[in-house]
Structures are given as structure tokens and as C-alpha cells.
SEKETOR-982836 format. One line per field, with one value per residue (C-alpha): x, y, z. Coordinates in nm, 3 decimals, padded with zeros to 5 digits. Each point is the difference from the previous one (the first is absolute). Last residue first. Example, Ala and Ser with C-alpha at 12.3 -4.5 7.8 and 13.67 -1.06 7.14 Angstrom:
SEKETOR-982836
xx	(01.367, -00.137)
yy	(-00.106, -00.344)
zz	(00.714, 00.066)
***
This chain:
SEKETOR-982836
xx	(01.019, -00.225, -00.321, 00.037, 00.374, -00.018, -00.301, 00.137, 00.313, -00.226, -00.176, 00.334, 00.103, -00.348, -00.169, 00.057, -00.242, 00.064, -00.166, 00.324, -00.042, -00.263, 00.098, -00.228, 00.007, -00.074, -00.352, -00.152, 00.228, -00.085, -00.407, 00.080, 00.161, -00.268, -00.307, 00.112, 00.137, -00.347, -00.127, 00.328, -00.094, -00.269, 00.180, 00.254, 00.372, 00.071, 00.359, -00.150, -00.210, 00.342, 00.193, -00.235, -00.034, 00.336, 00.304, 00.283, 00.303, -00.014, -00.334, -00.195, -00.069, -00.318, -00.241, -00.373, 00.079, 00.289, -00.237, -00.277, 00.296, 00.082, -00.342, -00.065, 00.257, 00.150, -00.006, 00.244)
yy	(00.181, 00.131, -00.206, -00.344, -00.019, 00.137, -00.211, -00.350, 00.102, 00.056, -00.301, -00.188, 00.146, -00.069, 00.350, 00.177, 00.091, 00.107, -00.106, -00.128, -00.261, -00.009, -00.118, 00.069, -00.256, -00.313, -00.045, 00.099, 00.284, 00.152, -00.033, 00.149, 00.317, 00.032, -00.026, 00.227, 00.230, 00.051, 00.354, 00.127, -00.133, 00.182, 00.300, -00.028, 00.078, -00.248, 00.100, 00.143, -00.349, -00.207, 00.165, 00.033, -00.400, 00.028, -00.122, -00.232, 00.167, -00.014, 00.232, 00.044, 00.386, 00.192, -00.231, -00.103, 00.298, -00.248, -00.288, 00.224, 00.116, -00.352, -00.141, 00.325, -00.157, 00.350, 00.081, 00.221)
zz	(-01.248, 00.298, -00.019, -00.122, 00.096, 00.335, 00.068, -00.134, 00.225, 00.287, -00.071, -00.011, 00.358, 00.151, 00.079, 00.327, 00.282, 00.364, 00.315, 00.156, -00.282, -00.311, -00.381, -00.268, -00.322, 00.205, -00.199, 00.398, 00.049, -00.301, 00.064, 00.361, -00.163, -00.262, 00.272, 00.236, -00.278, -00.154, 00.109, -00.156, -00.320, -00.060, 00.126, -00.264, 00.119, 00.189, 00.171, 00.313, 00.054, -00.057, 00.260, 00.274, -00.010, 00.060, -00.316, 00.003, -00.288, -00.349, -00.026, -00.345, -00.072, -00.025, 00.023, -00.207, -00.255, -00.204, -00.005, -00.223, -00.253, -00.035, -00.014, -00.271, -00.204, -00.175, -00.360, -00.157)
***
């Protein structure tokens, strides 16, 4: 069986996706590649401005139709 190395590759960037608002803290334990760990800054605030990455009580949450796109892309 073949395997699409983009999906194999996404599913080493984080260990699980989150339902519920997420710390800072939260989202650097789950990365799971260092190169991407040194990134976050920069990922989270390039979410939040394209209005997929929520931020309130300085917790973040994905848009409820991105996290269904998510789910879907990556789970099912």
C-alpha cells in the first residue's frame, strides 16, 4: 500500500487536534517536530489573522467549520 507522504508528514506535526480552547502551553507540548515548535509564534498569529484561530481569556480555539473541515481532513 502506498501512503501520501503529505499525509503521513501532517500527521507527525501534533499529536492530537483539541475540541476544546487551548494555552499557548498547550499547543507547544502538542508539536511534535522541533522545527515546527520553533514556529508557533508565527503559525498561531498567521491563523488568527485569516480568522481561522480564535483568541479569548488567552485561550485558542479553531472556527467551528474549520474545526469540522479539520476533523474530517485528518481524523475520518
Amino acid at each position: 500500500m502506498i501512503q501520501n507522504p503529505s499525509l503521513r508528514a501532517k500527521r507527525s506535526v501534533t499529536k492530537q487536534i483539541h475540541r476544546e480552547p487551548v494555552s499557548n502551553a498547550e499547543i507547544h507540548e502538542n508539536v511534535v517536530d522541533q522545527v515546527y515548535q520553533q514556529s508557533v509564534p508565527n503559525l498561531i498569529n498567521s491563523l488568527i489573522r485569516r480568522s481561522l484561530l480564535e483568541k479569548t481569556d488567552g485561550l485558542f480555539f479553531l472556527q467551528q467549520i474549520v474545526m469540522e473541515y479539520v476533523t474530517e481532513r485528518f481524523i475520518l
